[in-house]
C-alpha positions in Angstrom: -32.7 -21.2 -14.9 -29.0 -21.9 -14.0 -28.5 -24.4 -10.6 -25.1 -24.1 -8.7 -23.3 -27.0 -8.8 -22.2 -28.0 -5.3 -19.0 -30.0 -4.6 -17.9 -31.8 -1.5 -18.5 -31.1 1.9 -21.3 -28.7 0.8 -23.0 -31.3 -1.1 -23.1 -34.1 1.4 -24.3 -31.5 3.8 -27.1 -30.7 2.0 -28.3 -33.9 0.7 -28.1 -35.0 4.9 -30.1 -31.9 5.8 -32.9 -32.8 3.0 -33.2 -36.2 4.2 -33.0 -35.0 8.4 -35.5 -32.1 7.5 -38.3 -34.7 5.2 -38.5 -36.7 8.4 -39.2 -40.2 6.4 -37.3 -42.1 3.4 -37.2 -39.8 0.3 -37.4 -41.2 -3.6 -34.7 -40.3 -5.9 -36.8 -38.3 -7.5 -38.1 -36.1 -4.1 -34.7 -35.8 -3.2 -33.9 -34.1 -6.5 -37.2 -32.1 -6.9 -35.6 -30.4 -3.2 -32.1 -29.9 -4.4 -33.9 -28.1 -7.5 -36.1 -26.1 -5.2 -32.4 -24.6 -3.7 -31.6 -23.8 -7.0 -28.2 -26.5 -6.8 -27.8 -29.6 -8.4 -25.0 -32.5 -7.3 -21.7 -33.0 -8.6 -22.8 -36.2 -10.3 -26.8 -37.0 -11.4 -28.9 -37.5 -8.0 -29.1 -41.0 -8.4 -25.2 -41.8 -8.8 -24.4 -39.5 -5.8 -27.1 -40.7 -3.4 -25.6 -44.1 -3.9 -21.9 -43.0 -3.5 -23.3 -41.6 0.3 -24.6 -44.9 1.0 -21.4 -47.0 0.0 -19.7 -44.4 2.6 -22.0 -45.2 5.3 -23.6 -41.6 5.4 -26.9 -42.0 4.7 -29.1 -45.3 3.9 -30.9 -46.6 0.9 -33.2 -49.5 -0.5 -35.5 -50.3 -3.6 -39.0 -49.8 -2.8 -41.5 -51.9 -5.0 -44.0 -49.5 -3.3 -42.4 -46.4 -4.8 -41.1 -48.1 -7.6 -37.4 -47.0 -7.1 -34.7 -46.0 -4.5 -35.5 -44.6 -0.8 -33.3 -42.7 1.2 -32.8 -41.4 4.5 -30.6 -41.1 7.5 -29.9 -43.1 10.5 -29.6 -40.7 13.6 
């Protein structure tokens, strides 16, 4: 099964519409199980790339001891 890779633009906008459409923080690992469902992957692995949005301010992000990694989502 081959995954498009997204670049840019298309990229951010998707990971922002996962997060806006889950309607709570997302795991790493949710986050990529959606992108996979789409049939696209990100430009870099999951992880690396959801933390490159946070340093930019686009979405948010925290360790969770609860779900035993990172938690993402958006601030609207």
């Amino acid at each position: 099964m081959d995954y498009r890779r997204l670049e840019g633009n298309e990229a951010v906008e998707l990971i922002l519409s996962v997060l806006r459409e889950a309607g709570r923080p997302m795991t790493t690992r949710e986050v990529q199980k959606e992108t996979e469902k789409r049939m696209v992957r990100c430009p870099d692995s999951t992880a690396v790339f959801l933390n490159r949005l946070r340093l930019h301010g686009l979405i948010s992000g925290e360790r969770s001891k609860d779900r035993r990694g990172w938690i993402w989502w958006v601030e609207d």
